[in-house]
N, C-alpha and C positions, 0 to 999 in steps of 0.2 A: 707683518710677521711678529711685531714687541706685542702686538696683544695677542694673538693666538701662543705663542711661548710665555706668555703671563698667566694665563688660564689652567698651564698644565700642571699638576701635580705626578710623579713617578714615585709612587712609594708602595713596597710590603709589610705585611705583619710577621713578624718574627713570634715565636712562643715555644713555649711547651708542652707537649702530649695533654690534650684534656682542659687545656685551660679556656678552652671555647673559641678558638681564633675560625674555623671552620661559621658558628651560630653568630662571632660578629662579622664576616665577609658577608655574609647572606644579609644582614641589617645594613649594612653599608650599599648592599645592591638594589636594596627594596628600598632605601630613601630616595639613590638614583633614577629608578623605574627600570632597571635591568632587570629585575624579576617581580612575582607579584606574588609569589606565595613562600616566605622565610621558613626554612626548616628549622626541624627543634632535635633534641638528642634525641626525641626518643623516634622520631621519624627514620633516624637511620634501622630500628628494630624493623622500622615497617618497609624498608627496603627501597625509601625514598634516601639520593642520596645527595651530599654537599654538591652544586654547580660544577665545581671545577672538576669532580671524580669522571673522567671520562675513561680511562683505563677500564680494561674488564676485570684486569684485578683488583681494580680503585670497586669497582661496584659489586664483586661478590666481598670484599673486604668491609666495606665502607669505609676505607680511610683512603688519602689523597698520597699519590707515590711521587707524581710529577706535578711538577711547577704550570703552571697556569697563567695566560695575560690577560684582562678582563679590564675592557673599557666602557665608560657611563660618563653619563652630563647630572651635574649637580650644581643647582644653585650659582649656576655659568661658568663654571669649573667643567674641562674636561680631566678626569682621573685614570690612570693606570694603575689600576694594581696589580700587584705580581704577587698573586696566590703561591705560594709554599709550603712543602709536604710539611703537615703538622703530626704524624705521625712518629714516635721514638727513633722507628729506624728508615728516616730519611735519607736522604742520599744527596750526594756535591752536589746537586744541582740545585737544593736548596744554599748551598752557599757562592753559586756562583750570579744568583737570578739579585743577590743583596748587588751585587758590580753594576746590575742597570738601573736601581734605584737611586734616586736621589735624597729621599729620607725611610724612615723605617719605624712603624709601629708594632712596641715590646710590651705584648698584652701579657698579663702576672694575673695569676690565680690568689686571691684575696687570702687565701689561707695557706696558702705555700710559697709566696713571694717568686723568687730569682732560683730556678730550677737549672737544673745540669744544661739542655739542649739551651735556653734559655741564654746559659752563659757563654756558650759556645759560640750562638749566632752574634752574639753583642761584640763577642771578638772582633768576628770580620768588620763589624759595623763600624768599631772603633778605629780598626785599624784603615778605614778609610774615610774619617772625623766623619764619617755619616749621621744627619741628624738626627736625635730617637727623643720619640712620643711614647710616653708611657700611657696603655689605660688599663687601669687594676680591675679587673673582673670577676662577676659574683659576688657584689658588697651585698645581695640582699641575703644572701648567706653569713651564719656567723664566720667570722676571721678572725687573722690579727689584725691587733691596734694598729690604728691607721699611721700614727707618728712612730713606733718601730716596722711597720713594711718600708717606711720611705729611707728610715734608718739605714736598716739593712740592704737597702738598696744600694745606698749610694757606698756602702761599707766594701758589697759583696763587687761591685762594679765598676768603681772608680769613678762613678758620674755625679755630679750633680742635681739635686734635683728641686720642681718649682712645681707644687700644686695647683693647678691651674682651678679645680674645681676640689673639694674637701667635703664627703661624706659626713651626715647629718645622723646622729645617733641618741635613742632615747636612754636615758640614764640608767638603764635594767642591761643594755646590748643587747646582744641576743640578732639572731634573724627577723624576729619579728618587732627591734628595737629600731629597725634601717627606717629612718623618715625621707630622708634624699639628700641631695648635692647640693651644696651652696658655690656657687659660681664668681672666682674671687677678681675677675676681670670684669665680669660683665654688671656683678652687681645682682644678682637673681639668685634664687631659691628654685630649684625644683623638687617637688615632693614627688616624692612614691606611691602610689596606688598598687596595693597588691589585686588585680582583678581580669580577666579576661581579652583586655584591650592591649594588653604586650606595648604598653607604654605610648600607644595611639595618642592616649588625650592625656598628657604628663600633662599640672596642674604647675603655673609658673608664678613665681610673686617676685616682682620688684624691689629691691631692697636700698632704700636711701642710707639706712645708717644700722648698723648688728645691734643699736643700742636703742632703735625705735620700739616703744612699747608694745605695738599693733603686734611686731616679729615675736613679743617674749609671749604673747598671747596667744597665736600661731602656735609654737613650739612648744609652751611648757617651760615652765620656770625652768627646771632641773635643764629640760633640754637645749635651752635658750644658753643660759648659762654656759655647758660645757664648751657649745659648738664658739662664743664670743673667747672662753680660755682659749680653744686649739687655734683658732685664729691670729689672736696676739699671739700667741708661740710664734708660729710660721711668722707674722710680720717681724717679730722681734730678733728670733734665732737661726729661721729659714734661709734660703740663697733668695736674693731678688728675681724678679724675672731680666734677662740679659736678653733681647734677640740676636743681638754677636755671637753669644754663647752658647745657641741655643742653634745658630746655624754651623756652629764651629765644634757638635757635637760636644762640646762641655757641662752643657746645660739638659737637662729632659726635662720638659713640660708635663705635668702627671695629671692626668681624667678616672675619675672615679666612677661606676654603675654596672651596669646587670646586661649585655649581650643578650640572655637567652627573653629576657623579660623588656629586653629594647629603651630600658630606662638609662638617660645618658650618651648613648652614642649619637641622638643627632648633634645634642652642644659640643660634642665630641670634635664630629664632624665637621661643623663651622667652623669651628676654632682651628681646628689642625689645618683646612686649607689653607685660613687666614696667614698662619703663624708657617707653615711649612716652604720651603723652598720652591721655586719657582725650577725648569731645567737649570742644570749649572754645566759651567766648563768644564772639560776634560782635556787630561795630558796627554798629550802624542811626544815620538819620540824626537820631534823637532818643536813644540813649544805648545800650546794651552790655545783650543780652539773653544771660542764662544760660542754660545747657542744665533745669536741672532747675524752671524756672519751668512750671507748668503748662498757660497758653495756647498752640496749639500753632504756631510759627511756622519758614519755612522760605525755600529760595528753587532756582532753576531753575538749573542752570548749565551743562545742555546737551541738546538736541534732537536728536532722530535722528528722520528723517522714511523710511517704508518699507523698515523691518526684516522686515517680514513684507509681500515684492512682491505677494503674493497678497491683500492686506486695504487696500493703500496706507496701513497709521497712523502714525500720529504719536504718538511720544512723549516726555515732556517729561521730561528725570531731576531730583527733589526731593531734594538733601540737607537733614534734617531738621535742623532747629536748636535748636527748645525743643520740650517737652511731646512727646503721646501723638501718633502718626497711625495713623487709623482708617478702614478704606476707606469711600467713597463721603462723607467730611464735606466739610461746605460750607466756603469760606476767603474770604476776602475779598484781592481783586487788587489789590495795591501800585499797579501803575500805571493803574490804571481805573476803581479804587475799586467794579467789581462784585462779586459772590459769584459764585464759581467751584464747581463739584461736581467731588473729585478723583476718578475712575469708574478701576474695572477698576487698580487698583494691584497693582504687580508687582516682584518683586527676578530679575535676571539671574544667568543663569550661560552667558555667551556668547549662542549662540543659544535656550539651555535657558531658559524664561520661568518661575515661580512665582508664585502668587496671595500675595497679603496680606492680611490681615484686618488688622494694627498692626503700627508701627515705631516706634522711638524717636529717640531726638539722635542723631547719628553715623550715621546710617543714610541707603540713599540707596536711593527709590522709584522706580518710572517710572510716570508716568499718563498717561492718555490724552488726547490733546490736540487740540481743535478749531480749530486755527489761533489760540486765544486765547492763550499762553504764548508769552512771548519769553525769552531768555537774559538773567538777570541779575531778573527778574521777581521780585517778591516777596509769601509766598502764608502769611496767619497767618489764627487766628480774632479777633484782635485788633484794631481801626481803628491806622493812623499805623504800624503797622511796614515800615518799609523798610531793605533793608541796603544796604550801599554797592554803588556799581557795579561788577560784573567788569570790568576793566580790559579793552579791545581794544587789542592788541598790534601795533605795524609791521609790517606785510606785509616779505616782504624781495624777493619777486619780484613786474613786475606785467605785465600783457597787453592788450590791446584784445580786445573778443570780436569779429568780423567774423563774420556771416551768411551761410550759405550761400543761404536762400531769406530775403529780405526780408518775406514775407510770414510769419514765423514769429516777427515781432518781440514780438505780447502773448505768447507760449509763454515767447521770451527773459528778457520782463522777470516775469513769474509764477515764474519758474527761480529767475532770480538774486535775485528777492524774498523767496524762500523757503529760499533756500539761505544768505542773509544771516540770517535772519531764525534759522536754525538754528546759524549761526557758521562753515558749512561753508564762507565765501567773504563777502570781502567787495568792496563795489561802488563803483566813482568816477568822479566827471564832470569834464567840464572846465569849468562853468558849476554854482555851486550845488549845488543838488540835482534838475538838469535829468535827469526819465527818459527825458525825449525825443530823448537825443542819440544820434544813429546809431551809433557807437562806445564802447558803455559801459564801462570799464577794471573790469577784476579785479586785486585782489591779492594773495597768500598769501605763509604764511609759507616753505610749502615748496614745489617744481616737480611733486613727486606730489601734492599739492592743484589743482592743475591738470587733471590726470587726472582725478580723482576730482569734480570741477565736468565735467570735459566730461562723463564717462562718466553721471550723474546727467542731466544736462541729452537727451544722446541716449537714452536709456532711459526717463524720467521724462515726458519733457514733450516727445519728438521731434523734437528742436531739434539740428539737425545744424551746426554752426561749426567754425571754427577760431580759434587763437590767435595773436596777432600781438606778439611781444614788445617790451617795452618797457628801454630799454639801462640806463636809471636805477633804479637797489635801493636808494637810502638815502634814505627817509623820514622826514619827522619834523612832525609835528602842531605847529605853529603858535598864537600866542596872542598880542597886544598891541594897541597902539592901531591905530587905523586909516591914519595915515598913517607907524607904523613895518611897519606888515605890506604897503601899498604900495610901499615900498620895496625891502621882504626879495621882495618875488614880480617886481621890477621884471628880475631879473638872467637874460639870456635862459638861461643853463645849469641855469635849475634852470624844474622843472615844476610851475605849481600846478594841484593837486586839492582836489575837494571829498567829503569823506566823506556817506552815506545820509543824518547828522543836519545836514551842512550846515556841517563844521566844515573851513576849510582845512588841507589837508597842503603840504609840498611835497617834491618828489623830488629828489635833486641827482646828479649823473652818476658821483661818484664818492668816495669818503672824506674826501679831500684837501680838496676842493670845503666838504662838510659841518663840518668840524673848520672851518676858516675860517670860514663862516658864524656856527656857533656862537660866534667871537670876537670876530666881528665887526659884529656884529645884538646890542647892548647892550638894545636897548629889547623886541627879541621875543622869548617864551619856547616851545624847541621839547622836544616832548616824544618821548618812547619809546613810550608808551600814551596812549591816548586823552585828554586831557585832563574 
């Protein structure tokens, strides 16, 4: 079992719209041999589309709505990665799919650094010391200076940061100044070849000392030169490299190269298994269950309800937390306290499905599921194992659903019961947890989760609506006594809801609004995630 949970890697790429995180998944699969032919941008013109887009709206769009599991063997690593809508207006389940990772790769756009979405995901990542690997994308484009992007990094982010490999530049700059990456661990130089091969045959030199003649010969006086200044900088000024710190989420390890031109991501790749986390422990609400304990325990963190239109299933994704899993065992259900049979277990590759007979810790299953498995569910052979709650995250946009036919209201509420119930959408009233109110409000993180709830809802359950926006985006879950939260909901500008479990939010009209409140509401505590 210590070496199969030694081999595993659980990690996703976090980014921002466009910064390539889609063309480096596809290099990360084709070094594995999960695929054999890497898409490029302009492929999506041609209507070939990213692996993971299996949604029909992921493919007349071409961008990625849902979260993705995809596993490959590399270099005797087995990997999970947990693909994530890279799209602007993604949805919680990109922030919920960071809870089964164990580290997290935050690919930056070389000439825009640390982007809105960007900081967003870093958040959650921070907030649970989750490791982060930085790799800067499109250095063969010109950017910024590579010692103000790490700047700014570490400015815009609170982290730390350790150049692992440090971009190679000829003394003009420019895009066609890019020579390659000097590798400050290994000792190596890779050059660049701008040519046909997408980085096939990258061209490697060994490097005993920055100060051997052979290298200024290589590079070019000027460019010899600069790359030996930025070096001493980083040794001199830099953060050391720390692995404590670096699995303690303080530290990010920073890789430099080109995604679409494949230059960089395999030294990428080594390195990050090398240096990346192994499964780790997680908290239940009676103590810290190890990976290499024998009982097998585990937990759900997200549902995708007819993947396959033709069969309507449901399947619940298990990342694995301790001990062996074995298809068809019995488990015992955290929150019901029945035995569950996990049937027909499967690992993803897009739409591509594969049988299991056993998985280990770090691994993440899909079983089949009879409406019994919720998100955040927890599934051991043990009594009393529960892990902590996956957090639910503030919607940022919300709507009223309005009916087109009235009489399609149990359709409505079957929809949004199930689509909650999945994460795909979450539901609020203005009274409790009243289902029966004419106007049920939706909220999501993003305005294409919108989409993605109607186009479900008319497809699924025949339920034709529309959306009726609501002008208020800043939520924030509530908590205190009862006549300090009478008061906080007293203020006609702000709107109080109630969440599925029954818990007040309230919305306020505008940032301004909110920052006051929070200064001014001593007794009530408002939250980011769900209390």
């Amino acid at each position: 079992m210590l070496a199969a949970i030694g081999q595993r890697r659980t990690f996703a790429i976090i980014s921002h719209p466009d910064a390539g995180k889609t063309t480096l998944t596809e290099k990360l699969l084709l070094y594995g041999g999960a695929i054999h032919l890497a898409g490029s941008v302009k492929a999506r013109r041609a209507d070939r589309h990213a692996t993971s887009d299996w949604m029909a709206m992921e493919q007349e769009r071409g961008i990625s709505v849902t979260s993705s599991v995809m596993q490959f063997e590399y270099d005797g690593y087995v990997i999970n990665l947990l693909d994530t809508p890279g799209h602007e207006d993604f949805s919680e389940d990109t922030y919920r799919t960071l809870v089964a990772a164990d580290s997290a790769v935050m690919l930056l756009d070389n000439r825009k650094g640390v982007e809105e979405r960007t900081r967003q995901l870093f958040a959650v990542c921070k907030r649970r010391r989750t490791p982060i690997f930085t790799f800067v994308n499109k250095c063969d484009r010109s950017g910024a200076d590579p010692l103000t992007l790490i700047s700014d990094v570490e400015a815009d982010l609170g982290i730390k940061c350790h150049p692992v490999t440090w971009p190679i530049f000829h003394s003009e700059g420019g895009s066609a100044g890019f020579v390659g990456v000097y590798d400050r661990r290994m000792g190596q130089i890779h050059l660049f070849e701008r040519d046909e091969s997408h980085g096939s045959k990258v061209p490697m030199v060994e490097v005993g000392s920055l100060t051997d003649p052979k290298l200024r010969d290589l590079l070019g006086a000027e460019t010899h030169e600069r790359l030996v200044h930025d070096i001493a900088l980083l040794d001199e000024a830099g953060h050391p490299f720390d692995a404590a710190e670096v699995l303690s989420g303080e530290l990010s390890p920073v890789f430099f190269g080109s995604a679409l031109n494949n230059f960089g991501v395999e030294p990428f790749l080594r390195e990050f298994l090398e240096l990346a986390p192994a499964p780790s422990p997680r908290e239940t609400t009676t103590g810290v269950i190890e990976p290499a304990q024998e009982a097998f325990s585990g937990f759900v963190f997200k549902i995708q309800a007819n993947m396959d239109p033709k069969h309507r299933d449901r399947v619940a994704f298990v990342r694995i937390v301790s001990g062996r899993f074995d298809a068809g065992m019995q488990v015992l259900h955290g929150r019901t306290g029945k035995m569950v049979r996990l049937n027909a277990p499967q690992t993803f590759m897009a739409r591509e499905r594969t049988a299991v007979e056993s998985a280990w810790p770090g691994d993440v299953v899909g079983v089949m599921d009879r409406r019994e498995l919720r998100i955040g569910d927890s599934l051991a052979t043990e009594p009393g194992v529960v892990f902590a709650n996956i957090p639910r995250f503030a919607p940022e946009h919300f709507a009223r659903v309005i009916l087109s036919d009235p009489m399609k209201r149990k359709q409505l509420d079957a929809g949004l019961r199930q689509l909650t119930e999945e994460g795909a959408a979450q539901v609020f009233f203005t009274s409790g947890t009243d289902v029966t109110s004419p106007t049920p409000i939706v909220g999501a993180v993003g305005q294409l989760q919108f989409d993605v709830m109607m186009h479900r809802l008319a497809h699924e359950y025949g339920v034709t609506a529309r959306l009726e926006k609501i002008n208020s985006r800043y939520p924030r879950w509530i908590t205190g006594s009862e006549s300090d939260l009478a008061r906080a909901t007293r203020d006609p500008a702000r709107t109080l809801l109630y969440d599925s479990k029954g818990q007040p939010l309230l919305l306020f009209e505008n940032e301004w609004r909110m920052r006051w409140a929070l200064d001014h509401e001593p007794g009530v505590a408002f939250h980011e995630v769900s209390p």
